[in-house]
C-alpha positions as CSV (number, residue, x, y, z in Angstrom):
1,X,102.3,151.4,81.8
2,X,105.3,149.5,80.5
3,X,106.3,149.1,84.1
4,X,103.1,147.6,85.3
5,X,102.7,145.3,82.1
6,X,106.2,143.9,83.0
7,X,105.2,143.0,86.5
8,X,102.1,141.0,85.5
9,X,104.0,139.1,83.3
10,X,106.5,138.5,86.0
11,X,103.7,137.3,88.6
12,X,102.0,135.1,86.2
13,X,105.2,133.7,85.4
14,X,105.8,133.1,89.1
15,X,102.3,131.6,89.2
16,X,102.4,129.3,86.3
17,X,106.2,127.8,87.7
18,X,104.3,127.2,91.5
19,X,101.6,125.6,90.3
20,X,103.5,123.2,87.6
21,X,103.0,119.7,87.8
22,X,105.4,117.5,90.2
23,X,108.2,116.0,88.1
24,X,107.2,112.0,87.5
25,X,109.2,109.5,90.0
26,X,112.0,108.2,88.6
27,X,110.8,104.5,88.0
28,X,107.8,106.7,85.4
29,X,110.6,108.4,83.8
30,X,112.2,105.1,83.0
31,X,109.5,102.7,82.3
32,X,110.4,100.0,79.6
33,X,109.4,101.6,76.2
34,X,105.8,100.2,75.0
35,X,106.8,97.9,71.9
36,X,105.8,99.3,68.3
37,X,104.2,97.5,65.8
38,X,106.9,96.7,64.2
39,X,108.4,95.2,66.9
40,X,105.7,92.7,67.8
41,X,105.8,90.9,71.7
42,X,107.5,87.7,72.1
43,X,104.7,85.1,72.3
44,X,105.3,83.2,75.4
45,X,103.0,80.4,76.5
46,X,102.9,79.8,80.4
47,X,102.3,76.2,81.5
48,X,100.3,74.8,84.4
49,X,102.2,74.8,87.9
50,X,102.6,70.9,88.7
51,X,102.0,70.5,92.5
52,X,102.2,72.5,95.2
53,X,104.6,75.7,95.8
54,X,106.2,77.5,98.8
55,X,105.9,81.3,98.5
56,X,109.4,81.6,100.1
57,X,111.7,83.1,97.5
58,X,113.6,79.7,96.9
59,X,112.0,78.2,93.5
60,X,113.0,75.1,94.1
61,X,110.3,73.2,93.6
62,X,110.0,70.9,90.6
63,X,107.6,73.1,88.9
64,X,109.7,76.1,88.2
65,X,112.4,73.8,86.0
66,X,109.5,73.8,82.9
67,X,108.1,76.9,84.2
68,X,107.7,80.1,80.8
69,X,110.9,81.9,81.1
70,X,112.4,84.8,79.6
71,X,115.9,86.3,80.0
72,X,117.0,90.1,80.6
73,X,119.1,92.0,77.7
74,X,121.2,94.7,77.2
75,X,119.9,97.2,74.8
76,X,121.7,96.0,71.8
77,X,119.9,92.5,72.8
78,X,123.0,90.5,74.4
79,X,122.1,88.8,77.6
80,X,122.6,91.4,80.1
81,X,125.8,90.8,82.8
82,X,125.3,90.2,85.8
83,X,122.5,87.7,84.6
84,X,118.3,88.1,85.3
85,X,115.6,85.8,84.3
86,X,112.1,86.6,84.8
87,X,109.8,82.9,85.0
88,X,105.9,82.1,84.7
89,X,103.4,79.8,85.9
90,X,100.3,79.9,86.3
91,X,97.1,77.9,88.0
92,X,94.3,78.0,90.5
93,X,93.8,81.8,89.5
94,X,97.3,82.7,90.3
95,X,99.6,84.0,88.0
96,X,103.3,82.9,89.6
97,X,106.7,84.3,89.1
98,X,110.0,84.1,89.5
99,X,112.6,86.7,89.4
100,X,116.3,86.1,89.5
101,X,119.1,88.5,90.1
102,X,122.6,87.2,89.9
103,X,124.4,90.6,92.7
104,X,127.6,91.0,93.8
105,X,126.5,93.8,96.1
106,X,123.2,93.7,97.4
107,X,121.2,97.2,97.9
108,X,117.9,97.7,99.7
109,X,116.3,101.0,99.3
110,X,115.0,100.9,102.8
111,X,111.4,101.9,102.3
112,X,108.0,100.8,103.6
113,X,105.7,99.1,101.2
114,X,104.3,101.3,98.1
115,X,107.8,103.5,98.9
116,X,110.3,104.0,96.1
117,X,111.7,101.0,96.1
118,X,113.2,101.3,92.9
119,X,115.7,103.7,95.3
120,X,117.6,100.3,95.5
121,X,118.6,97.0,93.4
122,X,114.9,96.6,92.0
123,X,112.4,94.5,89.7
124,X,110.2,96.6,87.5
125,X,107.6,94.6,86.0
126,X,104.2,95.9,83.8
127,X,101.2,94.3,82.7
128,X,99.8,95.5,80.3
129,X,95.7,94.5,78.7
130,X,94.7,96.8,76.4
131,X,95.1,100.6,78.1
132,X,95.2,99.3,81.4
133,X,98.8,98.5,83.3
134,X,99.7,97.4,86.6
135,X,103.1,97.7,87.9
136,X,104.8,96.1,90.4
137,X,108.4,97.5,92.0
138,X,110.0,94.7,93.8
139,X,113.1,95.0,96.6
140,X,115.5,92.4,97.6
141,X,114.2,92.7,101.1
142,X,110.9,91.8,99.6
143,X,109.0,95.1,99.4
144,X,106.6,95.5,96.6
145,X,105.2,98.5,95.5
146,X,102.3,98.2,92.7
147,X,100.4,100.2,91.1
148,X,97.4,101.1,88.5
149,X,97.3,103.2,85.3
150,X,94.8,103.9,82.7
151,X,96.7,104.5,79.1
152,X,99.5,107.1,79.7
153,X,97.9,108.2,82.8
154,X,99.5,108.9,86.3
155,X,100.2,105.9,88.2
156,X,97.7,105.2,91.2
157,X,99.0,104.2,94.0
158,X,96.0,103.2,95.9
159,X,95.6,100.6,94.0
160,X,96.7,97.0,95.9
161,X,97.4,94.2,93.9
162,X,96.8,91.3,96.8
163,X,100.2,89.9,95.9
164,X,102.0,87.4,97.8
165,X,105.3,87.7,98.0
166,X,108.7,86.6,99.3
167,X,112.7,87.4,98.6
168,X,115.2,85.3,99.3
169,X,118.8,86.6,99.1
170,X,122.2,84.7,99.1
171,X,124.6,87.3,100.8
172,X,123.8,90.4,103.3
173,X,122.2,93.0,101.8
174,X,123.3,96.6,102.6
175,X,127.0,95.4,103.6
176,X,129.5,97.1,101.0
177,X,132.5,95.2,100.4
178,X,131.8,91.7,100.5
179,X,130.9,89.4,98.0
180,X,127.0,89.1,97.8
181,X,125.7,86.0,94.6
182,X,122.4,86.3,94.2
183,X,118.6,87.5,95.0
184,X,115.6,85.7,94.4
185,X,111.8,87.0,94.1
186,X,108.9,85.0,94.1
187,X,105.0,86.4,93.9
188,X,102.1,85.3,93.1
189,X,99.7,87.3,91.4
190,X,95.7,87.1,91.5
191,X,94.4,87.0,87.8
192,X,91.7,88.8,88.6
193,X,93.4,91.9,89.8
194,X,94.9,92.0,86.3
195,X,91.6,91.8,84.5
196,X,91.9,88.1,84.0
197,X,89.3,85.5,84.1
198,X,92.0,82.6,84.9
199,X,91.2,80.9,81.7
200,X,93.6,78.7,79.6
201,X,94.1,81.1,76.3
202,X,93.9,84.4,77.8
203,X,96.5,86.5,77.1
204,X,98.5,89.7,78.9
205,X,101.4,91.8,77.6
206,X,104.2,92.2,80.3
207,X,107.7,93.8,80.5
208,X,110.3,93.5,83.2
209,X,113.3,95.4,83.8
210,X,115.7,95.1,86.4
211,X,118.2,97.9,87.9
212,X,121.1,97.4,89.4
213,X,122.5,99.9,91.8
214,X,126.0,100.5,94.2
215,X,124.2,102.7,96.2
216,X,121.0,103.9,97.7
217,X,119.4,106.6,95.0
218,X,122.1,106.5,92.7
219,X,122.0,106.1,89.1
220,X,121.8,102.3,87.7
221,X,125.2,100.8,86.9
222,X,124.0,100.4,83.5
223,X,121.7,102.4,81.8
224,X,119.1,101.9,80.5
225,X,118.8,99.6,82.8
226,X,118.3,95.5,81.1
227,X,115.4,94.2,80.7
228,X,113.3,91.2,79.1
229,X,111.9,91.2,75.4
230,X,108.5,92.4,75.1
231,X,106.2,89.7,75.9
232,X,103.0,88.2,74.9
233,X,102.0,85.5,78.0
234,X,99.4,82.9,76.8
235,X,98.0,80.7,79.8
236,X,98.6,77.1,78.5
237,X,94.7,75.6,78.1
């Protein structure tokens, strides 16, 4: 009797470890934390892009010099070295931004799109509206990966943003040893797919964080990895 009792223990055991849920992906495991209430989001208006823009990973364009833009920290909140900024415009139903990585070494996860990009040197950047976040995982070699959740939810990865985007990089990515300056990400995002109207006024919570890698799946040369305040974006009327 003993006997027997012990081996149904044992196979449901067995049972209950094979049927366990799959560990998150690394990126879930390491999302920015959501900001308490005591912590309230930087409030962060985003002006009106002036002219025409080039979805080519340059900003250069005059817009971008009076464009929203926030600055990645450390964890003790001192700007975070090598230096990131994360910029915002917005117009025509577009939400537009910048990302700027200053890289000595530039590493591509080599994945297709919707892969695990964050593998590599990666942008991770949430919006967040009420219990609903999109994510978006951004490469130097300009793959994006975004996604859909509902509160604390699994990510969806179904879900397609409609995103342009482009990456521009000073250096050569994937070639240890030299000396690689920057990478540059520019997207544009459809309100709409973000549960906005396009209105002047609205508002949407967003965090970015960006990790900085030597190699391909290794751990983040600094960890956590920096990222920008918590922020409040208002859509300048």
């Amino acid at each position: 009797m003993f006997i027997a009792a012990a081996v149904l223990i044992v196979v449901l055991l067995i049972i209950g470890y094979l049927n366990r849920p799959p560990p998150a992906p690394k990126h879930q495991q390491e999302l920015p934390p959501v900001p308490s209430a005591a912590v309230p989001p930087r409030e962060l208006h985003v002006p009106h892009v002036q002219g025409a823009l080039k979805i080519d990973g340059e900003l250069d364009e005059p817009s971008w010099r009076s464009s929203a833009r926030a600055v990645f920290e450390k964890q003790d909140g001192s700007e975070a070295r090598p230096y990131s900024d994360a910029r915002f415009m917005w117009g025509e139903g577009v939400l537009h931004v910048g990302l700027y990585a200053a890289d000595h070494d530039i590493v591509s996860a080599h994945v297709p799109a919707d892969g695990p990009v964050w593998q590599g040197d990666a942008f991770h950047v949430i919006f967040s509206s009420r219990e609903l976040q999109h994510s978006f995982d951004i490469g130097p070699t300009g793959t994006l990966t975004d996604g859909e959740r509902h509160g604390s939810g699994p990510w969806s990865y179904a879900w397609q943003s409609g995103a342009k985007l482009a990456c521009d990089a000073d250096g050569t990515i994937d070639k240890p040893g030299d000396n690689d300056e920057e990478w540059v990400a520019e997207m544009d995002v459809p309100l709409s797919s973000l549960g906005l109207e396009g209105k002047g006024g609205e508002r949407i919570g967003v965090i970015a964080r960006r990790c900085d890698v030597k190699e391909v799946g290794k751990p983040s040369l600094e960890s956590p990895c920096p990222q920008t305040p918590a922020l409040d974006l208002v859509l300048a009327p």
